[in-house]
C-alpha positions as CSV (number, residue, x, y, z in Angstrom):
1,X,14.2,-15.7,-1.2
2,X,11.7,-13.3,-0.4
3,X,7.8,-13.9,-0.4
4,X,5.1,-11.5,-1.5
5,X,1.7,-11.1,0.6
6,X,-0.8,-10.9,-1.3
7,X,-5.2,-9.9,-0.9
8,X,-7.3,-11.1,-3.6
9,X,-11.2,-11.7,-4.3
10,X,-10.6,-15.1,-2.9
11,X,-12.0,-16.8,0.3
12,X,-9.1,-16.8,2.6
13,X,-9.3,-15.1,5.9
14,X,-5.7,-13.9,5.4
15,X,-3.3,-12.7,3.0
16,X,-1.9,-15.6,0.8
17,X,1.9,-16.4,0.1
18,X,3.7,-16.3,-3.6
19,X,6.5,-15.9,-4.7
20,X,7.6,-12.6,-6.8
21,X,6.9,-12.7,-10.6
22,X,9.7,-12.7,-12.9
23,X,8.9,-8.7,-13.6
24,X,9.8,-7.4,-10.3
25,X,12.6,-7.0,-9.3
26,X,14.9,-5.0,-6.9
27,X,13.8,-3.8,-3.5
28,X,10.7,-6.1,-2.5
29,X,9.2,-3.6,-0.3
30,X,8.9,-0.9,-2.9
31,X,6.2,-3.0,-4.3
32,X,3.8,-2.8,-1.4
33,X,0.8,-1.3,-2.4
34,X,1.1,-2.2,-6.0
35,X,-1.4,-4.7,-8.3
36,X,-0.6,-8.3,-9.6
37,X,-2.1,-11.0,-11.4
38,X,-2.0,-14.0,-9.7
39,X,-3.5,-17.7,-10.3
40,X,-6.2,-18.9,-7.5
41,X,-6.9,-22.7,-8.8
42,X,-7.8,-22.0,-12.1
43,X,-8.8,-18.8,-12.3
44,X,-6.6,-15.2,-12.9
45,X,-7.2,-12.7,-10.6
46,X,-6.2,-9.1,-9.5
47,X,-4.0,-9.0,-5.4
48,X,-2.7,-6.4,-3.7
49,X,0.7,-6.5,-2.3
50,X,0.4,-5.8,1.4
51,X,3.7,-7.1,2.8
52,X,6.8,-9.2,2.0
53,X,8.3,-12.0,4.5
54,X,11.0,-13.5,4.4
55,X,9.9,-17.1,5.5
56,X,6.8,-19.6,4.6
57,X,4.0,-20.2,6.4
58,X,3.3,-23.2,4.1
59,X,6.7,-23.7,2.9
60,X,8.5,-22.8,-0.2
61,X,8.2,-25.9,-2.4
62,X,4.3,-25.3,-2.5
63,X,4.5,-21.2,-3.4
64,X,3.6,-20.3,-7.2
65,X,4.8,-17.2,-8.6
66,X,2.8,-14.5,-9.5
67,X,2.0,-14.6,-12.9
68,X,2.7,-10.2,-13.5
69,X,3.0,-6.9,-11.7
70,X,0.3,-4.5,-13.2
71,X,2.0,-1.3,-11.4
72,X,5.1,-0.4,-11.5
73,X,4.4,2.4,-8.3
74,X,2.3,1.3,-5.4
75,X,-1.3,2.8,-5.6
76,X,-2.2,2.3,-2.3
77,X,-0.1,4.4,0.4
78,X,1.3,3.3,3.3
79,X,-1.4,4.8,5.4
80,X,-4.3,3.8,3.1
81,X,-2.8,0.0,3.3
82,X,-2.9,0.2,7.2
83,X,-6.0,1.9,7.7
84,X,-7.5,-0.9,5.1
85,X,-5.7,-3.7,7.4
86,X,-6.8,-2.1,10.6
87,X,-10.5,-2.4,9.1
88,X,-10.3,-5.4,8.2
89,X,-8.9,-6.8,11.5
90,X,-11.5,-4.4,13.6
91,X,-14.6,-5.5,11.9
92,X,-13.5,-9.6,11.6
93,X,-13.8,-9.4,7.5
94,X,-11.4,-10.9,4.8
95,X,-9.7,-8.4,4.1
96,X,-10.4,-8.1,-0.1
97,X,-13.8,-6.9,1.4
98,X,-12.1,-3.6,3.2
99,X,-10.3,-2.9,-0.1
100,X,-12.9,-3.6,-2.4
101,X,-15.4,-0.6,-0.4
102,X,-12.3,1.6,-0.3
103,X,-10.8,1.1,-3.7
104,X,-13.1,2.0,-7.2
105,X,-13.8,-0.8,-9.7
106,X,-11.5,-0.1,-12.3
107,X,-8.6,-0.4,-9.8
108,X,-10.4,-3.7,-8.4
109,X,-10.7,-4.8,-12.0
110,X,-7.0,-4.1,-12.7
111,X,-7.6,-1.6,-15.3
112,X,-4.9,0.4,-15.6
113,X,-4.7,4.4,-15.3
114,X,-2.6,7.4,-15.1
115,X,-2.3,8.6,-11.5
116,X,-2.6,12.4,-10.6
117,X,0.2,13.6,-9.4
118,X,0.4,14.7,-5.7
119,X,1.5,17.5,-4.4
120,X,3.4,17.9,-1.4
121,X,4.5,20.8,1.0
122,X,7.1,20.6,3.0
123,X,9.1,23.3,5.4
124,X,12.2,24.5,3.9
125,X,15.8,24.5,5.9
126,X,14.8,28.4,6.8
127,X,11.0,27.4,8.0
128,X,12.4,24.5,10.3
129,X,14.5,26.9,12.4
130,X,11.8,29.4,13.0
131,X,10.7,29.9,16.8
132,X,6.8,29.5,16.3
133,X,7.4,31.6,20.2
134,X,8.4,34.4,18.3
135,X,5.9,34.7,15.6
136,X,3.8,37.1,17.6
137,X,-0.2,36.3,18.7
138,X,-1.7,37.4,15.6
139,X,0.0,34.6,13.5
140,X,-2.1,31.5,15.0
141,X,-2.6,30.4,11.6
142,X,0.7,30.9,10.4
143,X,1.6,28.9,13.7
144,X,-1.3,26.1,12.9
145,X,0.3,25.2,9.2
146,X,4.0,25.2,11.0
147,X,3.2,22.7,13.2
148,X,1.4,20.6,10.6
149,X,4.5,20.6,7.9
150,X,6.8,19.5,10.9
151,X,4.7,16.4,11.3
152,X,5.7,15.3,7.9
C-alpha cells in the first residue's frame, strides 16, 4: 500500500504520512503536486502532495486517510515542488511556510480555479538534426533558442 506525503498549515517540521483517499486512484505519483483535504486533530485543512513512499515511518495501523483530492492535475510542477523543498531545507523552516510565500491565497485556501494553459515549444524531428556548426555566424540567436529547446 502506498503512502501519500503530505505539507499542511500544521506545526510539524516535516511532511506528515496518510494514506490515499478513496478518490484517487491509479498512478500515486501523478498526484504530486496536487491539493487535499486532510484531518489534523480536529480540524480540516488544505496539504500538498509532495511525495509518495512506500513504507511508514510511524507504521500503518496509525495512518488516516485523506479525507479528498481537490485537483485532479498537480498545480505545482516538479521544479516549483523542489525549489519550494530546497527552500525550505536551506533556510531551516517547515516547509508550509516556503509554500505559503510562493503559492497565492486562494490556492492556500483551496479554492478551486481554472488553470491557464501552458504552452510549450519543442524542436521538431527536422530541428534536432540540424548542425548548429553549420548555421553560419550571423545566426547566434537562431543558435541561442537551439540549444535551449534541446535542454527540454
Amino acid at each position: 500500500m502506498k503512502i501519500i506525503k503530505i505539507v499542511a498549515n500544521a506545526p510539524f517540521p516535516k511532511a506528515m504520512e496518510y494514506l490515499p483517499s478513496l478518490d484517487m486512484q491509479g498512478d500515486m505519483s501523478a498526484y504530486i503536486g496536487c491539493r487535499v483535504e486532510i484531518k489534523i486533530r480536529h480540524r480540516q485543512t488544505i496539504g500538498f502532495i509532495i511525495g509518495i513512499a512506500d513504507e511508514s515511518e510511524i507504521g500503518f495501523e496509525k495512518l488516516k486517510p485523506a479525507e479528498c483530492l481537490i485537483d485532479q492535475s498537480p498545480i505545482i510542477s516538479k521544479h516549483l515542488l523542489q525549489l519550494l523543498l530546497w527552500i525550505g531545507n536551506y533556510y531551516h523552516c517547515r516547509l508550509y511556510q516556503a509554500f505559503s510565500l510562493a503559492l497565492p491565497n486562494f490556492i492556500l485556501q483551496g479554492k478551486h480555479f481554472k488553470a491557464q494553459e501552458q504552452v510549450v515549444y519543442k524542436p521538431t524531428d527536422e530541428g534536432l538534426l540540424i548542425d548548429q556548426e553549420r548555421l553560419g555566424k550571423r545566426a547566434l540567436k537562431q543558435k541561442e533558442v537551439l540549444e535551449l529547446l534541446h535542454q527540454y
